[in-house]
N, C-alpha and C positions, 0 to 999 in steps of 0.2 A: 472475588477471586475464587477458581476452584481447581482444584488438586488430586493425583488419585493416588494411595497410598496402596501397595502390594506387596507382600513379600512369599519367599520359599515358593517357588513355581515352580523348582524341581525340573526341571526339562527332561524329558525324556529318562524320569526316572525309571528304572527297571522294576517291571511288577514281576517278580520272581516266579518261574513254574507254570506260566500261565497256559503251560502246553498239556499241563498235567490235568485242566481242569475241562468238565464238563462240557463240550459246547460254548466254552469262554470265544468272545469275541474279539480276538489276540488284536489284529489292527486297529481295531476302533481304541484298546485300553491303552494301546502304546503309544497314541497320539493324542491321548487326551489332555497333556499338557502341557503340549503345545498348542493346540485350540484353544486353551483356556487363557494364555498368552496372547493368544490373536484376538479373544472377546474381552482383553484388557485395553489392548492400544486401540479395538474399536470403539470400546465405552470411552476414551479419554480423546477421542475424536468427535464422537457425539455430543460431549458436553464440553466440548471447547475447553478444555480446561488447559492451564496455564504452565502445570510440569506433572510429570510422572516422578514418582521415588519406588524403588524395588529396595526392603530393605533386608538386603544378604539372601542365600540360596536362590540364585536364579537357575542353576545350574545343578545338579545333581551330584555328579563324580566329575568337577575337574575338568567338565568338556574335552573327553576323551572322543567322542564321534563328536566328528568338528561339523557335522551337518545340522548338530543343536544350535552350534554359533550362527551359522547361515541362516537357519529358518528367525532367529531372533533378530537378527540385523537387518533384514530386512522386513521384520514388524515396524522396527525402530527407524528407523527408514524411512517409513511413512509416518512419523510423530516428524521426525526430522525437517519433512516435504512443507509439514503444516505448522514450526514453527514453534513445537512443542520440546524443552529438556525434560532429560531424563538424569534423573540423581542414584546413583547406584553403589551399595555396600557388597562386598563382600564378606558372603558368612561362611559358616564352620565346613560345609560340602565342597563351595567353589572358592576356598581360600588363597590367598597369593601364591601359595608354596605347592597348591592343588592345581592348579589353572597350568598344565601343559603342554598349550596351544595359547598362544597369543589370538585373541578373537580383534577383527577388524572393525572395533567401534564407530558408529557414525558420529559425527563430528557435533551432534545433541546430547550426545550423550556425557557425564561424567563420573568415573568411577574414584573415589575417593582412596585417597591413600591408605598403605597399611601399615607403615611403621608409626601413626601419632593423629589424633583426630585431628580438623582442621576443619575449617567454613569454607563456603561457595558461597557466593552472592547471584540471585538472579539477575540475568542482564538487562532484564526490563522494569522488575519489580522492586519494591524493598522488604525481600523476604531472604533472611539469613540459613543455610542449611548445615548443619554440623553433622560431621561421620564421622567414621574409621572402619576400612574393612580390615577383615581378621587375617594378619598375616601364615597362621597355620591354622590345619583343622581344628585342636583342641586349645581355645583359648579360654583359662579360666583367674584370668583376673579380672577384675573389675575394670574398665574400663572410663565410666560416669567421672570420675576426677580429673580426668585429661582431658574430658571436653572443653572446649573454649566458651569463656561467659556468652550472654547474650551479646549482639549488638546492637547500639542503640536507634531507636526508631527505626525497627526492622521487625516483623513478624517470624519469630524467630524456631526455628525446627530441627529435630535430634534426630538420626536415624540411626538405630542401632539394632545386632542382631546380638539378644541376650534373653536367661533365663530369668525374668523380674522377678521377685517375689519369690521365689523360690519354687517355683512347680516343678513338684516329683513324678512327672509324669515325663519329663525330656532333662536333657543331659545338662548339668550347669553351667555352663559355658558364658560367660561374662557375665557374673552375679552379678546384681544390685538389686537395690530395695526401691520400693514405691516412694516412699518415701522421698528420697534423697533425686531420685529422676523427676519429681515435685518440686524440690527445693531449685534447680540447676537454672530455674527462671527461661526457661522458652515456652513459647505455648503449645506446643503440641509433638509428641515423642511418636515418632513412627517405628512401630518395634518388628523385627521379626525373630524367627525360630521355634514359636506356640503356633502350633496349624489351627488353633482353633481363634475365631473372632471372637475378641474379650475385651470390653473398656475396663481398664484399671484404675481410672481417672480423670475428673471432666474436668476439671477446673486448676491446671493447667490440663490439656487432653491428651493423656496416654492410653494407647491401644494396640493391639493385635490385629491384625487383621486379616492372617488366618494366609492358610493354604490356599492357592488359588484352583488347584483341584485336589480330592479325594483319591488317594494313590489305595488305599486297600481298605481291608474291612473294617479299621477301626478307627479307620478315618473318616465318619458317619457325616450320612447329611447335605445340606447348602454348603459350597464354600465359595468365595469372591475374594473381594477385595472394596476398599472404601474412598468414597465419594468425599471428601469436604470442602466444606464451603466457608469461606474468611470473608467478614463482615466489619470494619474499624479495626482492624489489627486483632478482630477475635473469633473464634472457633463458632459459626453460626450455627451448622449442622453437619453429621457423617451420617454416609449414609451406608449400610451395606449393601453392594450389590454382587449380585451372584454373577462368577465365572464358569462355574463349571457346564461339563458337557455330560457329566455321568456320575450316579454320586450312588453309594454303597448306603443299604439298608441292614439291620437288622431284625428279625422279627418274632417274636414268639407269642405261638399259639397255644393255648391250654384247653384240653379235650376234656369230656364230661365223659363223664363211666358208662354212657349207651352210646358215644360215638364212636361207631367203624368206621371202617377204609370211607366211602362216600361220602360221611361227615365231615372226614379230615380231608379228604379233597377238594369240600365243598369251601371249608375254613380257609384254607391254603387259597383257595381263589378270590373270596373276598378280599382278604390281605395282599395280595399281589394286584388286583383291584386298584384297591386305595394308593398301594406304594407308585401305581402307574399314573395315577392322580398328580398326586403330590409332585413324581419327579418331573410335570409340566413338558412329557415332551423329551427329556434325557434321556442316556440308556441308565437304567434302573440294574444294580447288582444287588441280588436279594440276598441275607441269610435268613434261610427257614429252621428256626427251632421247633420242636414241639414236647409237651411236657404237658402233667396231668396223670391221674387213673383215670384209663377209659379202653373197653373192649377190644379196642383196634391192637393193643398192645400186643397180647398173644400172638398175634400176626405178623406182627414187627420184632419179634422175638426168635422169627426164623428167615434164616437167612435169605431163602429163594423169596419167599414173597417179600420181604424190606425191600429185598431188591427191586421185586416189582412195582412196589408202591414208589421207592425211589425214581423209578423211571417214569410213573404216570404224573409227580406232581414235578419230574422238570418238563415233561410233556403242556401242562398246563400253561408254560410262559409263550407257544407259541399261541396262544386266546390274545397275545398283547402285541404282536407282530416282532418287530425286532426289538423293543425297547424294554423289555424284562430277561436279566441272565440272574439263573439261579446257582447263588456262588458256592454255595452248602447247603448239606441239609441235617440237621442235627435232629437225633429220637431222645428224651428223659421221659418216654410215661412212663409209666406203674399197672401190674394188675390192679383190674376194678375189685379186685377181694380185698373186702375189708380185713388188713396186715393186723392190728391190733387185737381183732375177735378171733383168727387164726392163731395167737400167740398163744391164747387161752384154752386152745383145744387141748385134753388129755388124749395125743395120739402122739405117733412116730412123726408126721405135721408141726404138731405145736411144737415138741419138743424138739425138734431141728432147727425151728424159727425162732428159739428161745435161748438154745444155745450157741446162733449166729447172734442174736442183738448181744450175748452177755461177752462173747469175744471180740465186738467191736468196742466194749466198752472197756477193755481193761488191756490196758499195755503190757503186760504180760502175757496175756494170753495171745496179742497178737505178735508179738516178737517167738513165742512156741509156735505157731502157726507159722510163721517165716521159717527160723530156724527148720523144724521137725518136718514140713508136707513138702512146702513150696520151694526152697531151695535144692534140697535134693531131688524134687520132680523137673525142675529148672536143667539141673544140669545135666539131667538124663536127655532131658530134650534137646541139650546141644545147638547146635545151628539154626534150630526151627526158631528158636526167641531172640535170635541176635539181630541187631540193629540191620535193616536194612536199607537200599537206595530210594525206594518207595516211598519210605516215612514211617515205616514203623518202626518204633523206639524199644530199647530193652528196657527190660521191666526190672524196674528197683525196688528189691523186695526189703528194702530197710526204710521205706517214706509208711509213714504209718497210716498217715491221710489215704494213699493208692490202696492201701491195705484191705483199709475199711471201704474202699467206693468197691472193691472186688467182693465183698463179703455182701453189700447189698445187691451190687449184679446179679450174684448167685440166690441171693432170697430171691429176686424179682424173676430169677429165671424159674425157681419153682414153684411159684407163684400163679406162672403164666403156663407150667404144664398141668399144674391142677384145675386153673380156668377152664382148658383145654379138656381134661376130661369129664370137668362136670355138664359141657357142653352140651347137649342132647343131640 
């Protein structure tokens, strides 16, 4: 017997801004997951398997453009044609109380209640399935107590959309522990709301199984959905297989202190390179960092040419035809001048770079430095520092942290005019 386990597909979630960005490829990212729903019910057509489970978030916001419902109904449609159910939770996104359109499920399909968990039996098999979808967005009680025991001589399956274990990395929304989703005697917990694929647990088998695409940039990577396979009533193998259609990179590069602009172009294109490798054929969203002391800096330190360097390394994705967008591009070098032997110079130099480090070091002086320059320079400037629609943020001059990354800008910018003039 085999089964395919998905959760959090997000339909047509909204990638925010995407008008804002670069050359972004608005239609390909808008559809990406619903593609990625379509290379789910074809994998589960390919391998013949026996039911689908989606467990909670299939939907984004509530299926408010009811053409999400349409495009998914008639995936499921063809599971339907072929004799294949589908088990379905609802999670914290497309909750009972979220869900504003009644969608026209195909008659394979079943969505499990949301006042109280309860079993489904398969029609053909003896494999028992326990749920509960979440009757409002924020559910944080525990759930795991309310499930119904196993049933006997049935291979028996949990689907639940919760934070297990505690990961502070996503909202907690139906706690429980490993532990006790061990104890609950089924063999295999099919979890959503972790977008990342994660076994938690082989022996009974709890797992994640992740987002079935990559919605933004920190949603890194392969993502799919899992294959298993049930052998005498036990967990034989999962497997993960990849759904997506376009998966988000990060990258950074670190430049040496003789590389210029041509280095760093040249670096830039091995790395997009490889990322063009890897992504097998997808479209590739790059982010390019770069970071290091290295000569280019100086260059990057004024605004006309950044910009032009900006422009030559998004120029570089067309070398990869359509399948490379560059989603950012972020600069942290440093003057190649050695900052520590500059500290030591007895001139107007040293002593400027000496009395920056001793102000970043001491809370006092950087609260005088708030107080005495920067606030009263602040509000002479008036509207020029005020938050605007664009993204740029007012500056709060009571984080002590922003303080200190200002105080190093400022070394590094004079850093990069003294490069600049010992330049020949």
């Amino acid at each position: 017997m085999k089964f395919i386990h998905a959760a959090d597909v997000h339909l047509d979630s909204p990638m925010r801004g995407l008008e804002e960005y670069v050359g972004a490829p608005v239609e390909r990212l808008r559809l990406a997951t619903r593609r990625a729903m379509d290379h789910v019910v074809e994998l589960c057509l390919a391998e013949h398997v026996e039911f689908l489970l989606i467990a909670g978030d299939l939907f984004d916001t509530a299926c408010r453009d009811f053409n999400s419902a349409l495009s998914v109904v008639a995936q499921l449609q063809r599971l339907n044609r072929a004799g294949i159910p589908v088990y379905l939770i609802l999670g914290n996104h497309d909750s009972h109380d979220e869900m504003v359109r009644r969608v026209p499920w195909p008659e394979n399909v079943t969505v499990f209640k949301h006042d109280e968990p309860h079993t489904v039996r398969h029609p053909r098999l003896p494999v028992a399935i326990h749920g509960m979808s979440y009757p409002k967005r924020e559910v944080f009680d525990n759930l795991v107590p309310a499930y119904p025991g196993p049933c006997a001589d049935c291979f028996n399956i949990g689907v639940l959309h919760t934070n297990a274990g505690g990961n502070l990395d996503h909202t907690p929304y139906a706690p429980c522990s490993i532990d006790e989703l061990a104890a609950k005697g089924y063999d295999y917990w099919a979890l959503g709301h972790v977008h990342d694929y994660q076994v938690l647990h082989e022996r009974p088998y709890i797992a994640y199984s992740g987002t079935t695409q990559g919605r933004h940039a920190k949603e890194l990577g392969a993502k799919g959905c899992l294959l298993v396979t049930v052998e005498d009533r036990q967990v034989a193998a999962v497997e993960f297989r990849h759904t997506d259609v376009m998966r988000w990179y990060r990258e950074t590069i670190t430049l040496q202190p003789d590389d210029d602009e041509t280095a760093l172009l040249d670096r830039a294109r091995q790395a997009l390179r490889q990322i063009s490798h890897l992504a097998d054929g997808r479209l590739a969203a790059v982010r390019l960092q770069f970071e290091g002391r290295c000569n280019v800096h100086q260059q990057l330190s004024r605004d006309a040419t950044r910009q032009q360097i900006v422009a030559n390394l998004r120029g570089l994705a067309g070398d990869f035809g359509d399948d490379i967008w560059i989603e950012k591009i972020k600069f942290r070098t440093q003057s190649p001048l050695n900052l520590d032997a500059m500290r030591l110079r007895q001139d107007l130099v040293g002593d400027l770079l000496r009395n920056i480090a001793e102000i970043a070091e001491d809370p006092t002086q950087l609260i005088r430095l708030s107080e005495e320059l920067l606030k009263p320079l602040m509000s002479r400037a008036g509207a020029e520092l005020a938050p605007r629609e664009d993204g740029f943020e007012a500056m709060n001059l009571d984080d002590p942290q922003r303080l200190v990354a200002w105080l190093r800008d400022a070394e590094e910018l004079l850093l990069s005019h003294l490069a600049e003039e010992s330049t020949p």
